[in-house]
N, C-alpha and C positions, 0 to 999 in steps of 0.2 A: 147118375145121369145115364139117358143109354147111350152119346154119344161116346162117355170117357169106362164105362163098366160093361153093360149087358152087348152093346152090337160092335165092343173092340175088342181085338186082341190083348189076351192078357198073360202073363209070363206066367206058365207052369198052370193053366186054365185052358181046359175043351173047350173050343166054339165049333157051334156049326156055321158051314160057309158053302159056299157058291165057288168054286174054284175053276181057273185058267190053269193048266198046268203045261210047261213046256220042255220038251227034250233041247238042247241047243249043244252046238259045237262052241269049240272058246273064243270066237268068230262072231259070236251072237247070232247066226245063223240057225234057223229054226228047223231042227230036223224029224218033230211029232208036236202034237197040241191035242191036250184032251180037255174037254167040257165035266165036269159031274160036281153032284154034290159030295161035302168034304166032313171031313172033323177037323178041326185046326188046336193042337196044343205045342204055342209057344215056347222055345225057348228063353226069350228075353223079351221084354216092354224096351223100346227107345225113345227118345224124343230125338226129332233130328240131331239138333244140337248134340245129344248123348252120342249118339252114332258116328258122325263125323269125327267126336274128337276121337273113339276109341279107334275108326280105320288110319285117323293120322297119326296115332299115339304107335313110335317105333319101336316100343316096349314091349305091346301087348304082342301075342301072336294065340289066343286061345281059339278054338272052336267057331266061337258068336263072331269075334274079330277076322277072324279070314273068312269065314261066308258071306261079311258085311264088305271085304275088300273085293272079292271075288264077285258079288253081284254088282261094287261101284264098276268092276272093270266090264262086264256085260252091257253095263249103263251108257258107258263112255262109248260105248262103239255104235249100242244103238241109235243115243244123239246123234251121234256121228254121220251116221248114214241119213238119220230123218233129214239133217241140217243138206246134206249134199244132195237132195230129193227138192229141195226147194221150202222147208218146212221156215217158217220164222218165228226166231226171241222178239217178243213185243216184249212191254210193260206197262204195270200201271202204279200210279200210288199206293199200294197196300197199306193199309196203317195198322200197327201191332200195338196194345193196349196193355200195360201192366195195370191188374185189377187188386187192388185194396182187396182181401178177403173175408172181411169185417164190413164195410160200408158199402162194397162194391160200385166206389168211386175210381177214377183213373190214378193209376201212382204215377205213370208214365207214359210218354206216347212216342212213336219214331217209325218209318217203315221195316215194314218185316224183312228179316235177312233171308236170301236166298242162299242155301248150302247146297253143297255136290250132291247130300246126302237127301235132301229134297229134289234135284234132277235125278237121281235114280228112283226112286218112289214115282215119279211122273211118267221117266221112259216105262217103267213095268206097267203102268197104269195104261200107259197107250196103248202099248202093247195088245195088254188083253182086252182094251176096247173096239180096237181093230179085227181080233181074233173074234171078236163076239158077232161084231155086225156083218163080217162075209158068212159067219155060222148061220145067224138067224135069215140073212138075206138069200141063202142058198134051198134054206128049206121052206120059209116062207117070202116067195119074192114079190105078191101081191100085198102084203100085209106087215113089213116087219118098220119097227120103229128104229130112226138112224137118227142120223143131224150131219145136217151139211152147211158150208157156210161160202156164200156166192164171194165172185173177185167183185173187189169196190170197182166202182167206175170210174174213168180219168177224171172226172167233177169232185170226186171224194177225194184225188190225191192232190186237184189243185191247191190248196192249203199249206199243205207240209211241205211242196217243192216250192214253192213261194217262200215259204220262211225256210227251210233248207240253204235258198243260195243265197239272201241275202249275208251266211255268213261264209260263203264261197264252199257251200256243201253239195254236188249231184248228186241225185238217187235216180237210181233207175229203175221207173214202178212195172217195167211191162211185163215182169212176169212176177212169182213169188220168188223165185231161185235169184234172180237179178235185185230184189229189194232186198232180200235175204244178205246181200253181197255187199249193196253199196250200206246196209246200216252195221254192217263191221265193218267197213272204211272211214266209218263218219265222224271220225275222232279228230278233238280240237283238245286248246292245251287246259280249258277247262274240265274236271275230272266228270263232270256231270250232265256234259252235256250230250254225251250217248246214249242217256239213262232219258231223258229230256225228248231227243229225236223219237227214241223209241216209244214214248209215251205218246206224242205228240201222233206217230202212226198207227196205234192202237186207234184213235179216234179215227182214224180214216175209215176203219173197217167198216164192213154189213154186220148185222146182227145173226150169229147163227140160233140155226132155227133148228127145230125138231119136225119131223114128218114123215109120210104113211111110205112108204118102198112104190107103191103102186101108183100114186100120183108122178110122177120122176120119171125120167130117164134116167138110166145108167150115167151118163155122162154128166147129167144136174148132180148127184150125185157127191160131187168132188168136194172137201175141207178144203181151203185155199189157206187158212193160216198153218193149218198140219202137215200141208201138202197130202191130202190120205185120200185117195178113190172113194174108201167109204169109211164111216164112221160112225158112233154111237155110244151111247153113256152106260157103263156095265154097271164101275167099278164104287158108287156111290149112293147106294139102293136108301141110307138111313135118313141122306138130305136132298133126295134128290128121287120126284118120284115118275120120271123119267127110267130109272134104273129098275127100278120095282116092275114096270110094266115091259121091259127087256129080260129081265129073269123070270117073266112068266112066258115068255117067248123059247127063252133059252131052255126052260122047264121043259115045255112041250115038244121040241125039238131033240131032247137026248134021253126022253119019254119016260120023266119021273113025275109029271103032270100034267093032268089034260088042259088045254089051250079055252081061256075063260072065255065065255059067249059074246063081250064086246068087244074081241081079238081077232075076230076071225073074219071081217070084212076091212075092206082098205076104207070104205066111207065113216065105218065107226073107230078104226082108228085114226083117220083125219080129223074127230072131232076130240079126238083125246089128245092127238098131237097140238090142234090147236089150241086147248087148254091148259097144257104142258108151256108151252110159250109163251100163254099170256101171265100163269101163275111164276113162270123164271122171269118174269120182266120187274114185274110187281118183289119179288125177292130183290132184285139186283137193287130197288128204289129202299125196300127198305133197309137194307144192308147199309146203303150209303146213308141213308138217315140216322141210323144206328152210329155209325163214324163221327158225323157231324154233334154227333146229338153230346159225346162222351167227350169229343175234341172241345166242347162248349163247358163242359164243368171241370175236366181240367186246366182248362184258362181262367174259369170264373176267378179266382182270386188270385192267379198270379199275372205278371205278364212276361215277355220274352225276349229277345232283340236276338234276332238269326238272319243269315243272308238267304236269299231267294236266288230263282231266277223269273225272266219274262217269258213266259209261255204265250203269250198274245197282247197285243196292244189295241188301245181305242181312243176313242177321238180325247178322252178326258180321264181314262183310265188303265191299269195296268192289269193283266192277268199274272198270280206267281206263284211259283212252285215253293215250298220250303224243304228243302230235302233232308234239315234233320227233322223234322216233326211229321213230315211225309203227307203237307196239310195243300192245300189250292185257296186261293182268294182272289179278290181285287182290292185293288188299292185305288182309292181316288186322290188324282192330279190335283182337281178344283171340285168347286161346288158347283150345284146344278145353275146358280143363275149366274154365274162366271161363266157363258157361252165365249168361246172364242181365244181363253185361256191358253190352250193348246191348240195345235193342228195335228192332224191325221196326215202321213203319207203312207197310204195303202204298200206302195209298191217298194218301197224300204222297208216296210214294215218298222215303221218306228214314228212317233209321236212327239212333238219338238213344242217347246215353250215359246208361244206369240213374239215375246219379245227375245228369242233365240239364246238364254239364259242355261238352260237346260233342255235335253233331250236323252230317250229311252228309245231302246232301240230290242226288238227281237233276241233273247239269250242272252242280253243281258245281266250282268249280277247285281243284285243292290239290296241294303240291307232294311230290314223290315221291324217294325214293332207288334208284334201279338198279343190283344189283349179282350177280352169281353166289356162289349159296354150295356146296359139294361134300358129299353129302348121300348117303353110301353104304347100301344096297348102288345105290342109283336112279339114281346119277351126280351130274351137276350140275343145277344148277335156278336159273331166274331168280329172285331174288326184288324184289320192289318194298316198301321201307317208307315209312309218312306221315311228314314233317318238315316242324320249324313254319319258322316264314319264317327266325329268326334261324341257322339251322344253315344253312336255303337256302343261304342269301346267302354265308356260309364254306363250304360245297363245293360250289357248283353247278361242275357239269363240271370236275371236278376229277379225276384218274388218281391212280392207288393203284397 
C-alpha cells in the first residue's frame, strides 16, 4: 500500500522527501531552518506504541533510544511554549478498530490512545507547518496557500457554558489562552469528565478553512485553536491534497521547480482553495460513515452493557458518550406518541420524568445497553438502551 510501503519511512530504506530541517538549542529554540529536497534512510520503523515503551524502557540506552528521548525532550518544551501562547487540547471521539486480517471485519473497537510519543510527532509536525507557511508567505504573499481558523462567536460558546455550570464549572471563553486555562481547571471527581468538557468545546469551534494569502489580511490570518499568526498543511502531501499544492509552492520558492500556471494568481488559487475545502468536508463525512459503518458489524451479533455519560439532553431523549467503545448515540426516554412523558428544563439542563420518578441530568453516568437491531427497509441501526445497575452487572460485555 503506498500509505504503509512506497510514500513511508522505512528502516534501512532511501526515500525521497520534502524536508524541514532545523538547527535548535536544548531550549527548543530555533537557531537556522532549511527548506530542500532530501534522501531519507531510516534508522528504525516505529509504531508509536514501539517508541514510547523503548524511551520509557530504563534499560535501553542505544543510539535509536536516546534520539527518541532527546527529540521527546525538544517535544515537551515545544508544547510547552505553544500551550503558554494560548494554543488549546481539544478532543474528539477517535475510534481505533482492530481489523480481522482475513475477513476484514472488526475484532475490536475503543478510542485511540494518545501517547507522548504521538505529542512529539505533532509538535515536529507544527513545527514545520509553521516554518512552511511564513516561507511560502514571504515569497509569495499574493498567492500562497495557508489555513486559518476564526475565533467562534459568544453564540457558539453559549452551549458549553450553559452545561459547564450547571455542574459548578466556569470557563472563560474571552480569549484562547483563558479557555486554554479554565479547561485544565475543569476537573470533577468523575475521571472523564475533562475528556467530555473538552469534546463538548471542540463542537464550539469554526470550521477551518484553507485560503489564497491575497484575499486576507495579515491579521485574518490567525489559527485560534494553534494560537499560530499563520499556518498551513506541509506535512501530509499522501492524504491530503492540500500539502501537494504547498510543496509545489515550496518547490518554486527554494527553486527546484517552476511554479505550476494555476499558482500563480490569488483568483486561481481561491478556486482551488475553495475545492480544497469543500473536498475536506466531504472526507471528514465520510470518515465518520466509515466509523459508523464498522461500529454497526461489530455489534451485529454481539451486544454490550458499558456505562456512558450525557453529553446533551432532550425533551424525550438522551445524547451519550460511551468511552470504552469511544461510540455517541441517543437513547430514548419514551416513544414518540408518549408526548409529555418527560419534561425539558433547558436551563438545568436536565430532563425529569412527568410523574417525578426519574431524572437525567447533563454528565451524568448511566449505564447503557449496545446492540444492533435490523430495521427494514433502512437496514441496521445501532441502538443503545438505559439499564438499571442490577441488569448491568448480569450482562455487562456479555455476547449474544
Amino acid at each position: 500500500a503506498l500509505t504503509e510501503d512506497i510514500c513511508s519511512l522505512r528502516a534501512n530504506v532511501e526515500r525521497l522527501a520534502f524536508s524541514v530541517i532545523w538547527e535548535m538549542d536544548p531550549d527548543a529554540n530555533e537557531i537556522s531552518t532549511r527548506f530542500l529536497k532530501s534522501v531519507i534512510k531510516s534508522k528504525a520503523a516505529m509504531t508509536y506504541q514501539e517508541a514510547q515503551t523503548r524511551a520509557d524502557d530504563p534499560h535501553l540506552n542505544d543510539p535509536i533510544t536516546q534520539a527518541t528521548r532527546h527529540m521527546l525532550r525538544l517535544a515537551r518544551k515545544l508544547r510547552e511554549r505553544r500551550l503558554e501562547q494560548g494554543a488549546l487540547t481539544l478532543a474528539s471521539p477517535e475510534v481505533k478498530f482492530n481489523i480481522d486480517t482475513e475477513s476484514q471485519d472488526p475484532m475490536d473497537i475503543g478510542l485511540y490512545q494518545i501517547r507522548e510519543s504521538n505529542q512529539m510527532v505533532e509538535e515536529m509536525m507544527l513545527l514545520a507547518n509553521v516554518a512552511v507557511a511564513r516561507k511560502i508567505f514571504e515569497h509569495f504573499p499574493s498567492w500562497a496557500l495557508l489555513r486559518r481558523h476564526q475565533v467562534p462567536t459568544p453564540e457558539m460558546f453559549a452551549p458549553l457554558l450553559k452545561s459547564a455550570a450547571v455542574v459548578g464549572v466556569q470557563l472563560d471563553v474571552s480569549s484562547s489562552s483563558t479557555l486554554a486555562a479554565s479547561l485544565d481547571a475543569a476537573v470533577l471527581p468523575d475521571p472523564y469528565f475533562n475528556k467530555m468538557i473538552r469534546i463538548l468545546t471542540t463542537r464550539c469551534m469554526t470550521q477551518a478553512q484553507y485560503f489564497c494569502s491575497g484575499e486576507f489580511t495579515q491579521a485574518e490570518f490567525h489559527h485560534y485553536g494553534l494560537a499560530a499568526p499563520i499556518y498551513t498543511h506541509f506535512t501530509s502531501p499522501i492524504r491530503r491534497f492540500a500539502d501537494v499544492v504547498v510543496h509545489r509552492l515550496l518547490a518554486a520558492v527554494i527553486g527546484v521547480a517552476r511554479l505550476p500556471p494555476n499558482l500563480t494568481e490569488k483568483h486561481l488559487l481561491r478556486e482551488v482553495s475553495d475545492q480544497i475545502n469543500y473536498r475536506h468536508r466531504n472526507a471528514q463525512m465520510a470518515s465518520r460513515a466509515s466509523a459508523e459503518l464498522y461500529t454497526l458489524i461489530f455489534f451485529h451479533k454481539r451486544t454490550a452493557t458499558a456505562d456512558a455519560r450525557v453529553i446533551k439532553v432532550k425533551e424525550n431523549a438522551l445524547v451519550v458518550f460511551v468511552p470504552k467503545y469511544g461510540i455517541e448515540g441517543v437513547v430514548w426516554l419514551a416513544k414518540k406518541e408518549e408526548k409529555g412523558a418527560f419534561v425539558l428544563n433547558t436551563e438545568k439542563q436536565q430532563v425529569l420524568a412527568a410523574d417525578g420518578s426519574k431524572s437525567y441530568t447533563i454528565f451524568d453516568k448511566v449505564w447503557v445497553k449496545i446492540s444492533v437491531e435490523e430495521l427494514p427497509p433502512q437496514g441496521r441501526k445501532l441502538v443503545l438502551l438505559l439499564v438499571d445497575e442490577v441488569i448491568k452487572e448480569q450482562t455487562e460485555d456479555s455476547d449474544v
